[in-house]
Backbone as XML, in Angstrom:
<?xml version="1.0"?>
<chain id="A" units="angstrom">
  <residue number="1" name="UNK">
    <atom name="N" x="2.265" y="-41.084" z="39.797"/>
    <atom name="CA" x="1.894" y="-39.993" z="38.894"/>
    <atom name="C" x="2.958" y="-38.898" z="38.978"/>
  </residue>
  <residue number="2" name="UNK">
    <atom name="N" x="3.482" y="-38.429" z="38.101"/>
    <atom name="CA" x="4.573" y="-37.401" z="38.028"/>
    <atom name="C" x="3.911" y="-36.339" z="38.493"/>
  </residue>
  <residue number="3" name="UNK">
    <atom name="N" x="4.665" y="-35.216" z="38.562"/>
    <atom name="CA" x="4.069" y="-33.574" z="39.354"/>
    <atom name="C" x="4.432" y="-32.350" z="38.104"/>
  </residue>
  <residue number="4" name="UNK">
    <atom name="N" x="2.943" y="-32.081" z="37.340"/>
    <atom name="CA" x="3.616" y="-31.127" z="36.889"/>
    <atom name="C" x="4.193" y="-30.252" z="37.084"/>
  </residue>
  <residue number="5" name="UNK">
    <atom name="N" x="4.980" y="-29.534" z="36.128"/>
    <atom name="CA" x="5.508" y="-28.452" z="36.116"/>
    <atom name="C" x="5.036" y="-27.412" z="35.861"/>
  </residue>
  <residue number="6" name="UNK">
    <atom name="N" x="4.711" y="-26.355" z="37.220"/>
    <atom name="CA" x="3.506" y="-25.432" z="36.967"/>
    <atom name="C" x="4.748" y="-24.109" z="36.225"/>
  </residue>
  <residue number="7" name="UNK">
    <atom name="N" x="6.358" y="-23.888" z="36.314"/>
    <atom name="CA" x="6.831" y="-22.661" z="36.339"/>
    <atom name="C" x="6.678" y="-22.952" z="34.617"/>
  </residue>
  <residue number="8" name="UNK">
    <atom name="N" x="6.737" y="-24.311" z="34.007"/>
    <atom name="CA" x="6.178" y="-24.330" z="32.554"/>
    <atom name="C" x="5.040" y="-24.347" z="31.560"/>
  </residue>
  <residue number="9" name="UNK">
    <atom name="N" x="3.880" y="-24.101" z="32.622"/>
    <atom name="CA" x="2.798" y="-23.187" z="31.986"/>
    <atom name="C" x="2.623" y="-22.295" z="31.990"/>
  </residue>
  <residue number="10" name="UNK">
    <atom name="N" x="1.644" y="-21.647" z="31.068"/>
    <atom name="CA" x="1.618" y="-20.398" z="30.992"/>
    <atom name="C" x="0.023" y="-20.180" z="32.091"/>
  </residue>
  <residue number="11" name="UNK">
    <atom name="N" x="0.023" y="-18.522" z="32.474"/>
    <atom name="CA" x="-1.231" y="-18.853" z="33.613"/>
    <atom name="C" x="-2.067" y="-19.341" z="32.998"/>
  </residue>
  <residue number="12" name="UNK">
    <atom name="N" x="-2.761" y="-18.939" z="32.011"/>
    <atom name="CA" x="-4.010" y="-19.536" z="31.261"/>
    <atom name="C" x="-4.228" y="-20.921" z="31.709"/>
  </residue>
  <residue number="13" name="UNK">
    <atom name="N" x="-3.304" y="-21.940" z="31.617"/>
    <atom name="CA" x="-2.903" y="-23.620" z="31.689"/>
    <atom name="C" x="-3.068" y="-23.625" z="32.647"/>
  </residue>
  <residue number="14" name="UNK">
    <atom name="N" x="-1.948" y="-22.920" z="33.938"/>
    <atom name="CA" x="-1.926" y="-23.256" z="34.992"/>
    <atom name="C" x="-3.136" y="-22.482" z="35.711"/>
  </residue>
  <residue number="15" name="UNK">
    <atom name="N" x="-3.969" y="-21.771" z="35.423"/>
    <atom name="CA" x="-5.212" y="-21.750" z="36.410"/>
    <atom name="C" x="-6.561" y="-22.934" z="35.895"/>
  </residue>
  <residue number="16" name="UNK">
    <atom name="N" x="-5.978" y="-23.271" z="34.592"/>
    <atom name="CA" x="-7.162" y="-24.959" z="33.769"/>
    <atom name="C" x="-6.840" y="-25.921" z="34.862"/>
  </residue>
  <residue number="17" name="UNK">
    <atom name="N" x="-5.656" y="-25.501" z="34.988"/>
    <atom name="CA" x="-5.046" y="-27.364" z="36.548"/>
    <atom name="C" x="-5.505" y="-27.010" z="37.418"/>
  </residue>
  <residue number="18" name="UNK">
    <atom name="N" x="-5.314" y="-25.481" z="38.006"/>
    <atom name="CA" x="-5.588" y="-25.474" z="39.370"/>
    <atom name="C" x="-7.262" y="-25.795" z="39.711"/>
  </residue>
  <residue number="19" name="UNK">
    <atom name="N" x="-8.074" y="-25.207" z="38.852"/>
    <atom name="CA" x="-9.527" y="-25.625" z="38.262"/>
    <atom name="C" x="-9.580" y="-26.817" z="38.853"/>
  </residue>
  <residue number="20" name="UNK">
    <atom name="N" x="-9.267" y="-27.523" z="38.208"/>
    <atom name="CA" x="-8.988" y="-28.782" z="37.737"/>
    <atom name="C" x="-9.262" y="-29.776" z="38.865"/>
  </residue>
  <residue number="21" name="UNK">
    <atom name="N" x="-7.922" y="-29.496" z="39.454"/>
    <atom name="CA" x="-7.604" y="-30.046" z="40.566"/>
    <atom name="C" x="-7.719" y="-29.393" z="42.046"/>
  </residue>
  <residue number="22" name="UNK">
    <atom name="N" x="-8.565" y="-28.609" z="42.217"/>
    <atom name="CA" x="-8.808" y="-27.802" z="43.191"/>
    <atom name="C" x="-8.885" y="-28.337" z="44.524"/>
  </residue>
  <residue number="23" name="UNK">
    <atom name="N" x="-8.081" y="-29.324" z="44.771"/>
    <atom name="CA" x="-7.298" y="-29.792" z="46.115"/>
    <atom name="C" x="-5.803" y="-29.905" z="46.327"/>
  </residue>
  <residue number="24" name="UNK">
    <atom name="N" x="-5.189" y="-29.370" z="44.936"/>
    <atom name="CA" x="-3.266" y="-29.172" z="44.776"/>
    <atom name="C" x="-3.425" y="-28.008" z="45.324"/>
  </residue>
  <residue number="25" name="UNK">
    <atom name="N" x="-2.731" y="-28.455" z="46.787"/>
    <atom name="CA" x="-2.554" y="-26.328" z="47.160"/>
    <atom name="C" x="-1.072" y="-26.568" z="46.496"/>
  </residue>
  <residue number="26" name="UNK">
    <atom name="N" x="-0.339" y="-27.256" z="45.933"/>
    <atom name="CA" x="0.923" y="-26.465" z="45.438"/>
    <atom name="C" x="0.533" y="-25.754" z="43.772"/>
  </residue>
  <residue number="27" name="UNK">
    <atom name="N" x="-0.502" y="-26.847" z="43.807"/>
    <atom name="CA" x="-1.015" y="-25.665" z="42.008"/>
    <atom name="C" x="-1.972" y="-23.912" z="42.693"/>
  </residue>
  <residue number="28" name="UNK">
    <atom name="N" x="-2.521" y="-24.303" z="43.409"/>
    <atom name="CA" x="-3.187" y="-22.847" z="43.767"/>
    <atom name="C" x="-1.730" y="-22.091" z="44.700"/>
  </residue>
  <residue number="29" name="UNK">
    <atom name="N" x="-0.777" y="-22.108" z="45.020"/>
    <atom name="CA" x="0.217" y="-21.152" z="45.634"/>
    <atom name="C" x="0.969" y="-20.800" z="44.800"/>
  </residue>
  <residue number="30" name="UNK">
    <atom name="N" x="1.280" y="-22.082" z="43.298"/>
    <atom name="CA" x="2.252" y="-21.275" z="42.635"/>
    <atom name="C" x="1.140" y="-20.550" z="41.326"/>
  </residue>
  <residue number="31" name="UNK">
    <atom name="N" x="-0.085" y="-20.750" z="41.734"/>
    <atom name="CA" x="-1.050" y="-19.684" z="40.530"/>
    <atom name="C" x="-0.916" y="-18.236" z="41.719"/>
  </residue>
  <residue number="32" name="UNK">
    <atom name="N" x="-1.395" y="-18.245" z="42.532"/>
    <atom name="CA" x="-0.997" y="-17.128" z="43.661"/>
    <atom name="C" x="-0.058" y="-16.558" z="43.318"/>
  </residue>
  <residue number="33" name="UNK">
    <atom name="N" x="1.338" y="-17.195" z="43.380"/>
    <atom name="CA" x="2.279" y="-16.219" z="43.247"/>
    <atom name="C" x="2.791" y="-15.742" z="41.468"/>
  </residue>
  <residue number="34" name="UNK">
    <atom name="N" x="2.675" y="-16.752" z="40.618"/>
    <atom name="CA" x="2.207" y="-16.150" z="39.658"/>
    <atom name="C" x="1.335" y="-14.802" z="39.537"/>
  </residue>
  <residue number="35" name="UNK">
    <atom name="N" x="-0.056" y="-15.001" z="40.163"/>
    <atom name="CA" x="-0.205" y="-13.616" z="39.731"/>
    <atom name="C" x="0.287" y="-12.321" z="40.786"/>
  </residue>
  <residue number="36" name="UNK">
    <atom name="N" x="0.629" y="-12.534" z="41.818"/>
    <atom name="CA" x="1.190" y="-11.669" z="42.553"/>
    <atom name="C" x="2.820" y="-10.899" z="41.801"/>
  </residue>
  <residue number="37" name="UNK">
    <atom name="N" x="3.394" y="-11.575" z="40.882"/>
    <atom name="CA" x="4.430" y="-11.157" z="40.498"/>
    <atom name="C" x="4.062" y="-10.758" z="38.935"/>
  </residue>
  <residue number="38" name="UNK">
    <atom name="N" x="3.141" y="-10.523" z="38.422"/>
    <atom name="CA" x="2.655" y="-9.849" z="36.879"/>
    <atom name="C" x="2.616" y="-8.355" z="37.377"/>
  </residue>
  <residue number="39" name="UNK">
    <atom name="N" x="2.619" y="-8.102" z="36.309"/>
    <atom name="CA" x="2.468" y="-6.384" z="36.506"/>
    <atom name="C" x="1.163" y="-6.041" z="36.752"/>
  </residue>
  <residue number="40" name="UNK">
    <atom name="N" x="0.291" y="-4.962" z="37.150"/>
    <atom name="CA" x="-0.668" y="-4.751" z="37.275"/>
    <atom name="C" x="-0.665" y="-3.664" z="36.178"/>
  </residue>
  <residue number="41" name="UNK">
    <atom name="N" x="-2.237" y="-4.111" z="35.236"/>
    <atom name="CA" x="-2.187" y="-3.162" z="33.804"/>
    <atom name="C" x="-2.994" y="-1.417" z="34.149"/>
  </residue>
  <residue number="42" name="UNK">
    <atom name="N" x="-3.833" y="-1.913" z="35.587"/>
    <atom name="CA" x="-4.172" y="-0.473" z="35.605"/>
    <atom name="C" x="-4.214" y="-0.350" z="37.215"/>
  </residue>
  <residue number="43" name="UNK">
    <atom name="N" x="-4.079" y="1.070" z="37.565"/>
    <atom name="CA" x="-4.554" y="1.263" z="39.303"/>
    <atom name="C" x="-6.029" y="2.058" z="39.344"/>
  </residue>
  <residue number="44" name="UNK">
    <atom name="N" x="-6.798" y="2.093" z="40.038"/>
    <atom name="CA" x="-7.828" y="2.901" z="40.326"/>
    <atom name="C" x="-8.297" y="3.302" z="41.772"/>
  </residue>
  <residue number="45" name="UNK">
    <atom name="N" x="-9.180" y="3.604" z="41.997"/>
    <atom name="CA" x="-9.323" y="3.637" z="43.110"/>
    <atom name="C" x="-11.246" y="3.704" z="43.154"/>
  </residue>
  <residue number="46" name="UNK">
    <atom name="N" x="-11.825" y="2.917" z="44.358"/>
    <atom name="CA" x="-13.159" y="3.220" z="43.988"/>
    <atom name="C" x="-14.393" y="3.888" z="43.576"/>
  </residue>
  <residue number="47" name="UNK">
    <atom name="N" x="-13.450" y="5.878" z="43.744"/>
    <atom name="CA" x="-13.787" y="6.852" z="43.471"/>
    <atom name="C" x="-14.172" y="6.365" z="41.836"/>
  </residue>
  <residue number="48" name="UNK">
    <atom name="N" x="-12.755" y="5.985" z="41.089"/>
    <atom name="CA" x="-12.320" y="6.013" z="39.607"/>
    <atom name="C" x="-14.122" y="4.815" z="39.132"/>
  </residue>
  <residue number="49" name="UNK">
    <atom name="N" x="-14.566" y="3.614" z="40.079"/>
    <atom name="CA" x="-14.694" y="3.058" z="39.615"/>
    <atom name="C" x="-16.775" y="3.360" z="39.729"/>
  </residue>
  <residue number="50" name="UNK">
    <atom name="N" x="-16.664" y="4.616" z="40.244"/>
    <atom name="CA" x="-17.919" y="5.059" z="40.503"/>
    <atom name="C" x="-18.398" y="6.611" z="39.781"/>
  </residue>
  <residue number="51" name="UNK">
    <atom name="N" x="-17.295" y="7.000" z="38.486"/>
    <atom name="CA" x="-16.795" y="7.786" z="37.177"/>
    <atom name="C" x="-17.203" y="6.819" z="36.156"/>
  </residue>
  <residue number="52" name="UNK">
    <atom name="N" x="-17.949" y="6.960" z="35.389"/>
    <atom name="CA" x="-18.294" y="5.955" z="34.476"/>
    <atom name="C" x="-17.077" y="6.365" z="33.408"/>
  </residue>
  <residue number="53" name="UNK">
    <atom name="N" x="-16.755" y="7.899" z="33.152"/>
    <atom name="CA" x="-15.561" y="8.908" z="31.957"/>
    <atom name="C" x="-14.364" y="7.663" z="32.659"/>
  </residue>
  <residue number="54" name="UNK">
    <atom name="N" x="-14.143" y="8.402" z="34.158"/>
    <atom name="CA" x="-12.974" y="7.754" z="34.262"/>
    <atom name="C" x="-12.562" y="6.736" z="33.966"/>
  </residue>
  <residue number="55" name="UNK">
    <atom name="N" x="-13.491" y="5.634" z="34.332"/>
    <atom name="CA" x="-13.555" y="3.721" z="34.573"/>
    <atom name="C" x="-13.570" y="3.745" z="33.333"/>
  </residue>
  <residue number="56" name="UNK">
    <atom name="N" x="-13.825" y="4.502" z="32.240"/>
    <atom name="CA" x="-13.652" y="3.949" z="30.800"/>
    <atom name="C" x="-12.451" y="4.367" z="30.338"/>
  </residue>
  <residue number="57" name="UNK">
    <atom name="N" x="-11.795" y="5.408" z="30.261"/>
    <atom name="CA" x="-10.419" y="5.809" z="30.871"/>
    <atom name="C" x="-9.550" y="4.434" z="31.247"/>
  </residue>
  <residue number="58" name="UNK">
    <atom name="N" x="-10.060" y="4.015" z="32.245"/>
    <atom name="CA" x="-9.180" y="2.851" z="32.457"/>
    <atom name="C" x="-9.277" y="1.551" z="31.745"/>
  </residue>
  <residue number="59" name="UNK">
    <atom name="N" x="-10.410" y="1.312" z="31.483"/>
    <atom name="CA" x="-10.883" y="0.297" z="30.402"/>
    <atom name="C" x="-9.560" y="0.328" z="29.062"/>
  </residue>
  <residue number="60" name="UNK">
    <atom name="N" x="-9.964" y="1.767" z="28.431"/>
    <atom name="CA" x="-8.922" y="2.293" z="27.194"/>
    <atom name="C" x="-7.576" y="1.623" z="27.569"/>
  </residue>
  <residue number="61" name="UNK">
    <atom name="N" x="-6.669" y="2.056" z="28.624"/>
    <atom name="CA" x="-5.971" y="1.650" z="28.953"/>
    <atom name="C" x="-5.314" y="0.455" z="29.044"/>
  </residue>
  <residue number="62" name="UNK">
    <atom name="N" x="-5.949" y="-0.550" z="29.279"/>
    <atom name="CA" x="-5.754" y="-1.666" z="30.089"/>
    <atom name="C" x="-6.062" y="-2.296" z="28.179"/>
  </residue>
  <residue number="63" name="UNK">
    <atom name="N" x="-7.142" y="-1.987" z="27.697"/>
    <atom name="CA" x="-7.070" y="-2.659" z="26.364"/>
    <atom name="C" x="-5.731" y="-2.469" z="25.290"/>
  </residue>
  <residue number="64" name="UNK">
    <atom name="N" x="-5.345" y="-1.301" z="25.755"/>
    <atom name="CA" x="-4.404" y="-0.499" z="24.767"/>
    <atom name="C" x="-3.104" y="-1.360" z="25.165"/>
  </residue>
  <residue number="65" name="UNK">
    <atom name="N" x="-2.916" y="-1.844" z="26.695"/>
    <atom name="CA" x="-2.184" y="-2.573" z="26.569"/>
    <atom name="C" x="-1.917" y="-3.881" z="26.106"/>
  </residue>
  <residue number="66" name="UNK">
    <atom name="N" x="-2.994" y="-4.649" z="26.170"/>
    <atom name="CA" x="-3.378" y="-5.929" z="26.056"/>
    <atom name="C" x="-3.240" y="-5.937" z="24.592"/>
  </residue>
  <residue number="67" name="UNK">
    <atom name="N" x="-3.666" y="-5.062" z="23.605"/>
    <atom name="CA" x="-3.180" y="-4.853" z="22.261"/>
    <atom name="C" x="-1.862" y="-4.859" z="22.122"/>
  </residue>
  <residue number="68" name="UNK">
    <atom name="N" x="-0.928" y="-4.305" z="22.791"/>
    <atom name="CA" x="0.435" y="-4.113" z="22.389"/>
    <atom name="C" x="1.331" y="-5.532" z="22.779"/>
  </residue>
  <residue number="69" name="UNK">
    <atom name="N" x="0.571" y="-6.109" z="23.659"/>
    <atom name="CA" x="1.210" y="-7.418" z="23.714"/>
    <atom name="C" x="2.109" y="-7.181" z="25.175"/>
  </residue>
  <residue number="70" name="UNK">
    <atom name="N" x="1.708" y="-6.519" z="25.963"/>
    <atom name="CA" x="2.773" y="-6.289" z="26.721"/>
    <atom name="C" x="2.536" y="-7.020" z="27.985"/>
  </residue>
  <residue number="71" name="UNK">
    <atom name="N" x="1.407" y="-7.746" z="28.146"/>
    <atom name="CA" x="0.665" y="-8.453" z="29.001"/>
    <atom name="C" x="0.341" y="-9.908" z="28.521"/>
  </residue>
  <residue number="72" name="UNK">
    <atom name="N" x="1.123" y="-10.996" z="29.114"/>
    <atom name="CA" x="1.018" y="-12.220" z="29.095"/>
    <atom name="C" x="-0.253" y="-13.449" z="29.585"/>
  </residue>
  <residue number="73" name="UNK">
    <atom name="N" x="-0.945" y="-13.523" z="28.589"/>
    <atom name="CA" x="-1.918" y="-14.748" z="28.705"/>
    <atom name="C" x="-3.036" y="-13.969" z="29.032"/>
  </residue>
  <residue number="74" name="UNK">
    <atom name="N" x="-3.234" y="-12.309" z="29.303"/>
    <atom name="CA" x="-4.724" y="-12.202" z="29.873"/>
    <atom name="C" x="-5.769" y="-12.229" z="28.855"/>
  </residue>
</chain>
């Protein structure tokens, strides 16, 4: 059986395999480091997430990006 190529999916795909196959630790390390190397779309802190104003604040945010396209596959 050949080995896919996880650096040629996109995460969406490559977390369907890792699913999938949830005994490839080389598909769950390179979904790991995949998402360890994306940008993070918002920071908070648990204060922020116990602000219902704020946490929606961040909500806005995080959508506003996801609209602009600036965030891959989420």
């Amino acid at each position: 059986m050949t080995q896919p190529n996880f650096e040629q999916m996109s995460r969406k795909e490559l977390r369907a395999y890792m699913l999938e196959h949830r005994d490839d630790e080389r598909a769950f390390h390179a979904y790991m480091d995949r998402l360890a190397n994306e940008p993070v779309l918002a920071r908070g802190t648990i204060e922020d997430l116990q602000d219902p104003s704020r946490f929606a604040e961040i909500l806005e945010r995080v959508e506003k990006i996801k609209q602009e396209g600036r965030a891959s596959d989420v």
